[in-house]
C-alpha positions in Angstrom: 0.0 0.0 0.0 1.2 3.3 -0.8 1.1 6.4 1.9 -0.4 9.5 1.3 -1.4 12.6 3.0 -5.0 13.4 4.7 -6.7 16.0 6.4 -8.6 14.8 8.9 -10.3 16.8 12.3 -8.7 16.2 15.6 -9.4 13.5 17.7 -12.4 13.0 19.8 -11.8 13.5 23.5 -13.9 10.4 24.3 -14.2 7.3 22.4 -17.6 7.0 20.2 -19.1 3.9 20.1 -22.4 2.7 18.7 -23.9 0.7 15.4 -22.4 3.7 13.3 -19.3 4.4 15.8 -21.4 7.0 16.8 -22.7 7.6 20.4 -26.1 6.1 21.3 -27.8 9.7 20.5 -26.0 10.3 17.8 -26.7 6.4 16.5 -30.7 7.5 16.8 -29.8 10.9 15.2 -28.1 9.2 12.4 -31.3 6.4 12.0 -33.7 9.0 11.5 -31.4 10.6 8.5 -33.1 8.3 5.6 -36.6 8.5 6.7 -36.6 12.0 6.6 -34.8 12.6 3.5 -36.8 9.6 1.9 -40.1 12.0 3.0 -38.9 15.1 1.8 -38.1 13.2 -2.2 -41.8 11.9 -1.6 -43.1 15.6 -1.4 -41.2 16.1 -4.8 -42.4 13.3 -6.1 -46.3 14.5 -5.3 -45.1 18.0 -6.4 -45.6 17.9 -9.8 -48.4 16.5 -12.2 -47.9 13.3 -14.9 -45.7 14.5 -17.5 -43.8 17.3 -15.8 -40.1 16.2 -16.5 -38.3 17.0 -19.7 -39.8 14.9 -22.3 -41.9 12.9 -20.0 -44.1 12.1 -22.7 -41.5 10.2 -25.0 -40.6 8.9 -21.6 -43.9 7.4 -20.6 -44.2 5.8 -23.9 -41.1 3.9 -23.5 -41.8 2.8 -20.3 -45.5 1.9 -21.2 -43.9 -0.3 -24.4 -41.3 -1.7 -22.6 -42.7 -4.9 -22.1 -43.8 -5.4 -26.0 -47.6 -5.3 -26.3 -50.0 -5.5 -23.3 -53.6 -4.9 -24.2 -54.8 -1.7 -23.5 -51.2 -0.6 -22.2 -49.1 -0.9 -25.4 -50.6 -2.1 -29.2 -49.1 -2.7 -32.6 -49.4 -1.0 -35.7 -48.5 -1.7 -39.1 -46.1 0.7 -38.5 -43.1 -0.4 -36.2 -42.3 2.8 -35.1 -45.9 3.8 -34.0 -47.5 2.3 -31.1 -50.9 2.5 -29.7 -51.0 3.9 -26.0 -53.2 5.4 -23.9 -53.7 9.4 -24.1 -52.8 10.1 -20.4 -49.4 9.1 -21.9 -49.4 11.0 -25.2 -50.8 14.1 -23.9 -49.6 14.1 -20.3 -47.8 17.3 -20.8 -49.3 19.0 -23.9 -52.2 21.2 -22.0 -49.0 23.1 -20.0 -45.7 22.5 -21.2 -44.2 25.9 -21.6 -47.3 28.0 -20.2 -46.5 29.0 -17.0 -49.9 30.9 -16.6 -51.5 27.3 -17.3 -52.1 24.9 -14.0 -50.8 20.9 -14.1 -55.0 20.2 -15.0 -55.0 18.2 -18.9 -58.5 16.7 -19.2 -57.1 15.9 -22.6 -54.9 13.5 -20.7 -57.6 11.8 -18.7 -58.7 9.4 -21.2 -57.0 5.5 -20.9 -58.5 5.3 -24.7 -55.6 4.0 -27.4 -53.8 6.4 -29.4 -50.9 6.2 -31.6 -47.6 7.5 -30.8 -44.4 8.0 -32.4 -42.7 9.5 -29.1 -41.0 6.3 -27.5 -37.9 4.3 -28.1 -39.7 2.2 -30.4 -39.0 4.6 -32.6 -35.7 5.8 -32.3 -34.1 3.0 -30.1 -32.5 6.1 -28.3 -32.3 5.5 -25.0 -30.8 1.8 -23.5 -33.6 -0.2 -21.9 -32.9 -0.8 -18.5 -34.8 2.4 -17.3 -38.0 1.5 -19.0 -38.1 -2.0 -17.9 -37.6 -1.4 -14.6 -40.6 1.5 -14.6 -42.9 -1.2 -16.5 -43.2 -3.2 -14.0 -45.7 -0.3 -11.9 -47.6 0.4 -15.3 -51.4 -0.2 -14.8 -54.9 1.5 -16.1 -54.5 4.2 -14.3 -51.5 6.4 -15.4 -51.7 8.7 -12.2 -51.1 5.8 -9.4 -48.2 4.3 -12.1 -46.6 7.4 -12.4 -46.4 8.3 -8.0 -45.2 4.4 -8.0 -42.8 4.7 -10.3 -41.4 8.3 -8.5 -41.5 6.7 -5.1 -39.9 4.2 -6.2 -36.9 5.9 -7.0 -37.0 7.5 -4.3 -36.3 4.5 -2.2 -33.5 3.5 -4.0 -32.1 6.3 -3.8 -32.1 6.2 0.1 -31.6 2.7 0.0 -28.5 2.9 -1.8 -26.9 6.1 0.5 -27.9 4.0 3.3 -26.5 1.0 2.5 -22.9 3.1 1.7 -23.1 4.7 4.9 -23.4 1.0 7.0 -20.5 -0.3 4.3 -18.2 1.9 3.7 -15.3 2.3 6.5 -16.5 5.5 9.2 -13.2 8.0 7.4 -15.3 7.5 3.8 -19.0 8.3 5.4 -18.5 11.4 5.2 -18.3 11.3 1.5 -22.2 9.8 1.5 -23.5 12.7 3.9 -22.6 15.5 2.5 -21.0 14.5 -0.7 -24.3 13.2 -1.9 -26.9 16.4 -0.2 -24.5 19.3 -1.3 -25.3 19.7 -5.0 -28.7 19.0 -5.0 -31.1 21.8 -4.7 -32.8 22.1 -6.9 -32.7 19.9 -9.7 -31.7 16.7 -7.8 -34.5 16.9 -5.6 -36.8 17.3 -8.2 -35.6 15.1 -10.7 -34.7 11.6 -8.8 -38.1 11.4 -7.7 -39.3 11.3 -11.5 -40.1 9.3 -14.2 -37.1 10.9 -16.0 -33.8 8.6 -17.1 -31.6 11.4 -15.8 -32.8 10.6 -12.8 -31.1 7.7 -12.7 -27.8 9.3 -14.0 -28.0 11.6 -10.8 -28.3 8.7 -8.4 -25.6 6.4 -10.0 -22.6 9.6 -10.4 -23.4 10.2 -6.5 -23.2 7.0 -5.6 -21.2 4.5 -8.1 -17.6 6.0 -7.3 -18.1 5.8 -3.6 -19.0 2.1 -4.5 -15.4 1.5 -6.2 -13.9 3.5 -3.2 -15.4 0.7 -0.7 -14.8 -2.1 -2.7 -11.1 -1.2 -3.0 -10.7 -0.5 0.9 -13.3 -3.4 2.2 -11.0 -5.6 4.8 -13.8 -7.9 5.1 -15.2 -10.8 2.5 -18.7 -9.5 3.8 -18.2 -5.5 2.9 -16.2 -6.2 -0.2 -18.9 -8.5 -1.7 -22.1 -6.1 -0.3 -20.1 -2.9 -1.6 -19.1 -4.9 -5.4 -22.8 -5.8 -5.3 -23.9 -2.0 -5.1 -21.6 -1.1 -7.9 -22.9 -3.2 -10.1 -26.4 -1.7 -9.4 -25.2 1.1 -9.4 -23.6 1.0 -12.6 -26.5 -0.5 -14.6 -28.3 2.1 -13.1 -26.7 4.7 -15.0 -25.7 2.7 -18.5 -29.0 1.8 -18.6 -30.2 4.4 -18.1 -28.6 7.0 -20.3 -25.5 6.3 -23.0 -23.7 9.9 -22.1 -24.4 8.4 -18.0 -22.5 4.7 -19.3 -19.4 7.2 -20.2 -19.8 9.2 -16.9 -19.5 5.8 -15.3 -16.3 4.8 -17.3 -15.0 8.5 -16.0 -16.1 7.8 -12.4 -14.2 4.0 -12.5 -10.9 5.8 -14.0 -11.1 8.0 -11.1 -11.5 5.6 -8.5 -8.1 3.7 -10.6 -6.5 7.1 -10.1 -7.0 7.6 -6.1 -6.7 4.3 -5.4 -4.0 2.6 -7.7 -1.3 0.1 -5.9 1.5 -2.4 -7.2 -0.4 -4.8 -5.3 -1.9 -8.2 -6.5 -5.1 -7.7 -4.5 -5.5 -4.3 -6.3 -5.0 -5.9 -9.6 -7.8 -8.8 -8.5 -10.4 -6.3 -7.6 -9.9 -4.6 -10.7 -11.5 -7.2 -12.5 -14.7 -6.2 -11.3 -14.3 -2.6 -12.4 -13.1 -3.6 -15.6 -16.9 -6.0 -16.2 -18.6 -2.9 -15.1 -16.7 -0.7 -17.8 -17.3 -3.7 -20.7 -21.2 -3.0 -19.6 -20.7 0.2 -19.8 -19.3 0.1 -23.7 -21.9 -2.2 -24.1 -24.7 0.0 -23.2 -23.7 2.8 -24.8 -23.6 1.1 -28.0 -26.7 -0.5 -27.9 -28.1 3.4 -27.9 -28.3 5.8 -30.3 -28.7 8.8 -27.5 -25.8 10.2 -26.2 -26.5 13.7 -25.9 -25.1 14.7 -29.4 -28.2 16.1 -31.9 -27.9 15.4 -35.7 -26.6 17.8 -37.1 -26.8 16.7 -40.6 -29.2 19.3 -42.1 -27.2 22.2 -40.8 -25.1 24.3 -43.2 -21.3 23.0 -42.7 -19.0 25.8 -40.8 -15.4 26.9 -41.6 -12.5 26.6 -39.2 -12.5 30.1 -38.3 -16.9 29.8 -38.0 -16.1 26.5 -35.6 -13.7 28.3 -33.8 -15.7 31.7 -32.9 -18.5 29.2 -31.7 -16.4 27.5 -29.6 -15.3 30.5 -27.7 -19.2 32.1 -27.9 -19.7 28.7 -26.2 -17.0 28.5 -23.7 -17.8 32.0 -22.5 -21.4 31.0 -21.5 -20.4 27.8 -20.4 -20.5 28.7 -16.7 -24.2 28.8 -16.9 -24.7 24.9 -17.8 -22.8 24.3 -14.5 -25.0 26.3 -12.2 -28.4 25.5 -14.5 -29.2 22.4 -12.0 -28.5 24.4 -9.2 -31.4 27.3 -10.0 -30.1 29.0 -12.7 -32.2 27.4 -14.9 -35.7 26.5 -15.0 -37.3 22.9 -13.8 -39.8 20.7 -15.7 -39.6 21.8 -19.8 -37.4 24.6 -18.3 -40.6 26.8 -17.8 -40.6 26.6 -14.1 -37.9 29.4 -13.2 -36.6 29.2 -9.7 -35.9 32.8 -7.6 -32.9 33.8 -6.8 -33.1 32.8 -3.3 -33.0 29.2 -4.6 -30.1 29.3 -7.0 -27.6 31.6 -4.8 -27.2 29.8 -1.7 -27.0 26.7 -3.9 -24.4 27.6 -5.9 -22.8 29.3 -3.2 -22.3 26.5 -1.0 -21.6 23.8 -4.1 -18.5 26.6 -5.1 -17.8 27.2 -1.7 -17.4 23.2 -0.3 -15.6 22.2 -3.0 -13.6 25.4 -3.3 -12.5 24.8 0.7 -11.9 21.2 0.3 -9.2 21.6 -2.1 -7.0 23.1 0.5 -5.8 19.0 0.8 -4.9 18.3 -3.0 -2.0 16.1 -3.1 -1.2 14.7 -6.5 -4.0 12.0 -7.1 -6.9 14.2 -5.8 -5.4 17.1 -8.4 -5.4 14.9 -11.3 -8.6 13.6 -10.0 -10.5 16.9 -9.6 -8.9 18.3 -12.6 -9.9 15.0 -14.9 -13.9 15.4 -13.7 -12.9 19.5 -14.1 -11.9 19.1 -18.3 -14.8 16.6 -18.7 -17.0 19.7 -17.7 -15.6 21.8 -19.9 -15.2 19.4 -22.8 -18.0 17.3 -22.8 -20.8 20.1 -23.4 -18.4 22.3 -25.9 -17.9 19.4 -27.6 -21.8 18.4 -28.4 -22.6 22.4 -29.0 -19.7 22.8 -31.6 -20.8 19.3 -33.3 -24.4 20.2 -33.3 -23.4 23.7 -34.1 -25.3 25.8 -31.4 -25.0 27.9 -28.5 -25.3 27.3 -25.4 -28.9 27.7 -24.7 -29.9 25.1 -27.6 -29.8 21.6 -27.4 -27.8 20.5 -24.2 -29.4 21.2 -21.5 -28.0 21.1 -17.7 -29.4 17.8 -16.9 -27.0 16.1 -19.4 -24.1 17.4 -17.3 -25.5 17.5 -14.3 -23.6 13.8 -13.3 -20.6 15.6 -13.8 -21.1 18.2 -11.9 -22.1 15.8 -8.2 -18.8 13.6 -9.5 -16.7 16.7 -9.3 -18.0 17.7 -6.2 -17.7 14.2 -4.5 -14.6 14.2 -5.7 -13.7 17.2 -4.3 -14.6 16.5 -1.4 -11.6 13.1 -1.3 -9.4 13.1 1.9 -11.2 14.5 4.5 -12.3 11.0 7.1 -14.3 12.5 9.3 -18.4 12.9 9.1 -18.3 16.3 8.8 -15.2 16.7 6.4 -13.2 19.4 8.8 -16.3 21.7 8.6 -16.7 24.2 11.2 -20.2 24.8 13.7 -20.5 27.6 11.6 -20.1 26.3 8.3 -22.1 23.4 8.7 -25.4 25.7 10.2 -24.7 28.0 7.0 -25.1 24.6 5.0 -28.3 23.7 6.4 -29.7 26.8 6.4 -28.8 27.6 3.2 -29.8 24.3 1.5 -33.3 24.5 3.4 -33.8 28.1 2.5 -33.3 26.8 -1.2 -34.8 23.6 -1.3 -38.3 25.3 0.9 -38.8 27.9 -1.8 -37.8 25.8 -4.9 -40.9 23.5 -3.7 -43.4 26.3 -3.2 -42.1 27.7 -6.4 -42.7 24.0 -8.6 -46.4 23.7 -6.8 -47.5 26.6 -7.2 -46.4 26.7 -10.4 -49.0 23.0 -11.4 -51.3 24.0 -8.7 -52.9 27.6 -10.2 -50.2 28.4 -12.4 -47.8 31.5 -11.4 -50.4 33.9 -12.4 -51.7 32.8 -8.7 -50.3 34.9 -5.1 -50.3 33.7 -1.9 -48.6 31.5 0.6 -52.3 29.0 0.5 -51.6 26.6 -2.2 -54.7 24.9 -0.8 -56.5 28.0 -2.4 -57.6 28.3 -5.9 -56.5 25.3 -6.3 -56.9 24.0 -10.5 -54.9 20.8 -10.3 -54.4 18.3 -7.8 -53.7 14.7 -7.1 -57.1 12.8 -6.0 -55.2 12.3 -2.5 -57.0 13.3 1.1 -54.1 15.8 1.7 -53.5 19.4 -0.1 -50.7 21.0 -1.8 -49.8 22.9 1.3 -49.5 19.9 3.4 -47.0 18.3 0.7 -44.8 21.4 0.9 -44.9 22.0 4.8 -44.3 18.2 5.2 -41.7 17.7 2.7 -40.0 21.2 4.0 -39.6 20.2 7.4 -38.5 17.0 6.3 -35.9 18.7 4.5 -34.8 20.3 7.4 -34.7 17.5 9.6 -32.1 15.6 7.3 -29.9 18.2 7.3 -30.3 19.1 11.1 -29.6 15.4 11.9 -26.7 15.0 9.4 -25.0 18.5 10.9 -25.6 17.0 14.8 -23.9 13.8 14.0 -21.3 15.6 12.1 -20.6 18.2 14.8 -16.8 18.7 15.8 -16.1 17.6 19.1 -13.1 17.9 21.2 -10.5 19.9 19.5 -12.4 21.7 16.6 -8.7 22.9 14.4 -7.2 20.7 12.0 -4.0 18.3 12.2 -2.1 16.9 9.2 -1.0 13.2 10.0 -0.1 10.7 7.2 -2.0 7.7 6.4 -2.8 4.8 4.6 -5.3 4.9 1.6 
């Protein structure tokens, strides 16, 4: 094994102990973590109406088709690249989609009558099918109560799989789960893992698929290494097949992993087997899609090396703003629902900030790390605007980057082997407050936004109320709820994280 250099906080004055090497309190403090954050995804989940994500509808026909033909789900035509599927799918989003003055309601939509439909991947074979089997299995008569299933779903495997990391991975690495995984994701995150959205997906695996690798490399027991090489593999088909641009984020995330954690070892060499399978499934994904973020570009007019370069620099200029688009900058659902300001500044804030900090430890491997996930940033959106020969603004979209951007920040975040990652009292309050302030308002902001549409005033979004799930509960319980729910996360996470005995910083050397 190979030394290296960490930052970790000083030593405890008094030995913890407990399930999570915690104290009792903080063992019950740390338990209570999921359930809330699993609630507060739920409130997302009930937050907006069927067909509110980007594209939903081609989406929900994929999903609805996955399974071949299922009488009155999914029908034949003569036409292979036209299915028959019911109009709640095909016209899910068409009564608001880009009318912000127009509430969630589509009784167009309400009708389980047969329709044909070109918007699905049995038309384009876009997207790899993973995603869309999985999501078949809750498809039934009535799209609404599919739709919540499939989001809740989601939800708890998201939960499930931060959870199961935080019980696997050593204590030094949980850390990495707590914050690592909550930091970057008001407000997109929050609204799009609890969808019916592939990206979705994508979010949850670049969170969740290095820490994985990290484990599996570092597990001293049978029992951890096979538990933690059994999440990556979910993991990573989570992502592949989900997405072909997530497959190559995954390839990216295992090359980092190789970086931080390479050794002249034969054990090191053995467990790289694994991550090598996981990158052949990877390849394999990706080329069994067509989708991989890149447009055709074959009608437009060819450009000349000086017109190529001059949009490459229009782009790189503007690039900053596909970076902070998930965190507020840009709008939710079909990018009609624009967040305040109040949302987007303490999130990107805090994301800059964290990261910023936690690159006062960058030895060598974290630097080439950091700066590897860094050029993928930059290269991986100019790339796709200069081929499809726009500006930013026009075909990519934040969500395609958006696994990037929590891989850099995990990433950032390497070396620190303590809960709370050398964060101050101070720091970590500003963090919860901050994220709550953002993640509270972004909420209000998406239901009011389905509820009356934003013509509407008022902190009542029981009142006027034009669309709503047929559920005992209003709007304004979902956002109080799933608010404090919020809150509670990121309270508990900050108490269990709080520095105790000496609150400075040592430098010791260690073995990684």
């Amino acid at each position: 094994m190979t030394a290296d250099v960490e930052y970790v906080e000083a030593a405890p004055t008094a030995p913890r102990r407990g399930l999570f090497g915690l104290g009792p309190v903080r063992t019950v403090i740390a338990a209570l973590i999921p359930v809330a954050l699993l609630v507060a995804l739920l409130s997302w989940a009930f937050a907006s109406p069927v067909g509110a994500s980007p594209d939903e509808d081609y989406h929900l026909g994929s999903i609805w088709c996955a399974q071949g033909d299922r009488a009155g789900l999914c029908e034949s035509t003569s036409d292979p690249g036209v299915k028959r599927v019911p109009a709640s799918v095909t016209k899910a989003a068409k009564c608001y989609a880009f009318d912000i003055l127009h509430s969630g309601r589509c009784p167009d939509a309400a009708s389980q009558q047969l329709e044909k439909s070109k918007r699905g991947t049995f038309n384009d074979h876009g997207y790899p099918p993973v995603f869309y089997l999985t999501m078949s299995v809750f498809v039934s008569q009535d799209t609404a109560a599919s739709v919540l299933a499939m989001r809740a779903f989601n939800c708890l495997l998201f939960v499930g799989l931060l959870t199961a990391l935080f019980l696997l991975l050593s204590p030094p690495r949980r850390g990495l789960v707590l914050w690592g995984g909550t930091i970057a994701l008001v407000p997109f995150g929050m609204f799009i893992i609890p969808s019916v959205n592939p990206s979705g997906w994508a979010a949850i695996s670049a969170v969740t698929l290095w820490l994985c690798l990290v484990g599996f490399y570092e597990a001293q027991s049978r029992g951890r290494m096979i538990g933690l090489g059994a999440l990556a593999t979910v993991a990573t088909l989570m992502g592949a097949g989900a997405r072909s641009d997530a497959a190559t984020y995954s390839v990216l995330a295992m090359v980092v992993v190789v970086l931080l954690k390479a050794e002249r070892t034969r054990d090191f060499w053995l467990r790289s087997i694994l991550t090598l399978v996981l990158a052949i499934v990877c390849v394999v994904f990706f080329l069994t899609g067509s989708q991989g973020g890149v447009i055709n570009p074959e009608t437009a007019a060819p450009l000349s090396g000086r017109q190529t370069l001059a949009l490459a620099v229009a782009n790189l200029l503007q690039l900053p703003s596909l970076w902070t688009g998930s965190l507020g900058t840009w709008g939710l659902g079909w990018l009609d629902t624009l967040m305040p300001a109040i949302v987007w500044v303490p999130s990107v804030v805090l994301v800059a900030g964290v990261a910023f900090g936690a690159l006062r430890y960058a030895p060598l491997r974290k630097a080439l790390a950091v700066g590897l996930v860094g050029v993928a940033l930059v290269v991986v959106p100019l790339y796709v605007l200069v081929h499809d020969r726009v500006t930013v603004g026009n075909g990519v979209q934040p969500r395609y980057i958006y696994p990037l951007l929590l891989l850099f920040v995990g990433v950032s975040l390497w070396g620190f082997r303590r809960l709370g990652l050398g964060l101050s009292g101070v720091q970590l309050i500003l963090i919860v407050g901050g994220l709550w302030i953002a993640n509270h308002v972004a909420l209000y902001t998406n239901l009011r936004r389905y509820v009356t549409g934003e013509a509407a005033q008022g902190l009542n979004l029981d009142a006027g109320t034009d669309w709503w799930w047929s559920l005992p509960f209003g709007p304004i319980w979902v956002w109080v709820v799933g608010s404090l729910a919020f809150l509670a996360a990121l309270a508990a996470a900050a108490v269990i994280s709080w520095p105790t005995g000496t609150f400075g910083l040592r430098r010791r050397a260690a073995l990684t």
